[in-house]
N, C-alpha and C positions, 0 to 999 in steps of 0.2 A: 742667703736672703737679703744679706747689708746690698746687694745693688738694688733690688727691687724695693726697700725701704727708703732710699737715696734718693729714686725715681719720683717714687708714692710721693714723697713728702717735698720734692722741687715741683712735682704738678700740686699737689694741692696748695702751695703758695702762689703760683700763677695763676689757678684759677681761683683763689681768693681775690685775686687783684682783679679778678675780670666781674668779678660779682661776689663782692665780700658779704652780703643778705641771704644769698642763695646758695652757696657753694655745697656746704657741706648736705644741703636734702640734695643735693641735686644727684651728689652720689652715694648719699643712703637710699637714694627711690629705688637701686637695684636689687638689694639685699631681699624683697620679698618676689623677685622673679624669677622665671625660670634658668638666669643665668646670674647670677646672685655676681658671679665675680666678675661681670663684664666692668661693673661700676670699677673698681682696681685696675682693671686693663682699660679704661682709658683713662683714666688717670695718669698713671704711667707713663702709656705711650703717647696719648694726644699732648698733653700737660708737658709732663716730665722730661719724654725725650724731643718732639716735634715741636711745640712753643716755644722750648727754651734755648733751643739753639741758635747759637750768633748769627748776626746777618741781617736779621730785620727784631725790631724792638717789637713789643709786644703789641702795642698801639697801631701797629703796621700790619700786624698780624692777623688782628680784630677783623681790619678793614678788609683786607684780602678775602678772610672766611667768609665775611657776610657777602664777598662778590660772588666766593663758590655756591655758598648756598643758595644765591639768588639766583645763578644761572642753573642750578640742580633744582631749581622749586623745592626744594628742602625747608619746607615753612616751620618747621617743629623745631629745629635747630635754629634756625635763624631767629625766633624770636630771642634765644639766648644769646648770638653775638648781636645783637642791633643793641640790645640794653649793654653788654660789655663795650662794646666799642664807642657809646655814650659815655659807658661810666669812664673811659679809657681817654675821653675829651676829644673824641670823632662830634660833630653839631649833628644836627639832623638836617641839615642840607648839604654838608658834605657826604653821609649815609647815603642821603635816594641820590646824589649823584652820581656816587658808586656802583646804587644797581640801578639806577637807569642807564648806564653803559654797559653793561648785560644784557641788554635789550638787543644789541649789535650779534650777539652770541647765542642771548638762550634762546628770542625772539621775544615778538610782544607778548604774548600770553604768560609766562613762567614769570616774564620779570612785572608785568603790571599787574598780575595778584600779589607775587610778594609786595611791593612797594605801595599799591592803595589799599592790601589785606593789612597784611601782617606790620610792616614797619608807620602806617597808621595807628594801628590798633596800640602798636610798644610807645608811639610820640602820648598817642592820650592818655594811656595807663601811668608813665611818668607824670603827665600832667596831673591830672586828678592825684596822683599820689602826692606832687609837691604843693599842692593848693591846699588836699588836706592837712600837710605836715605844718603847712605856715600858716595853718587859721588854729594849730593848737597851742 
C-alpha cells in the first residue's frame, strides 16, 4: 500500500496548490456515493501520477485542462480548473483566450457556453468574493 499512499499524498499536495479552500471537500464529496473510492482514485491518478509528472509545470497544466474541458463542454470540471488556473496566476484574459481558441476545435457552441456561462460566472464569484473579503 506505501505506493498508493505515495501517490495519495503527492496528489493531494498538487491539488492543494490548485485550490488550497476546496481541496480536501472536493474529495470528501465521494465518500457518501455510490463509488465512495473514486474520490482516492483520482487522487492518485489524476493528482499524483498525471499532474505531477515532469515536462510541464503545473500552471501549464491548469491551462491545457481548461482547454480540454472547453473543447469537451465539460462545464462541471471546468469551473474547478478556471478558478485553479487563476489561483495558479493564469489572468482571466489569458483563460477565455485559451478557450476561445477552442472554438477552432470544439466549434462555437461548446466553447461560447463554456466562456460566457461558466468562466463568467467563476470571474464574478471571485469578484464578489474579493469585494467581500476587502470591505471586512
Amino acid at each position: 500500500m506505501q505506493i498508493h499512499d505515495d501517490t495519495y499524498n503527492k496528489g493531494m499536495e498538487i491539488l492543494k496548490k490548485i485550490d488550497s479552500e476546496h481541496y480536501q471537500s472536493i474529495v470528501d464529496s465521494f465518500k457518501d456515493t455510490v463509488a465512495p473510492d473514486l474520490g482516492q482514485l483520482a487522487v492518485e491518478f489524476n493528482y499524483g501520477q498525471i499532474f505531477s509528472r515532469p515536462g510541464l509545470d503545473l500552471k501549464s497544466r491548469l491551462l491545457a485542462t481548461v482547454a480540454g474541458l472547453t473543447a469537451m463542454g465539460n462545464t462541471q470540471q471546468l469551473r474547478f480548473y478556471i478558478n485553479g488556473a487563476l489561483n495558479l496566476g493564469w489572468t482571466e484574459e489569458e483563460i477565455v483566450e485559451c478557450m476561445m481558441q477552442m472554438l477552432i476545435y470544439a466549434g462555437f457552441p461548446v466553447a461560447l457556453n463554456s466562456i460566457l456561462t461558466v468562466a463568467a460566472e467563476v470571474f464574478a464569484e471571485r469578484k464578489t468574493k474579493s469585494n467581500k473579503g476587502g470591505s471586512e
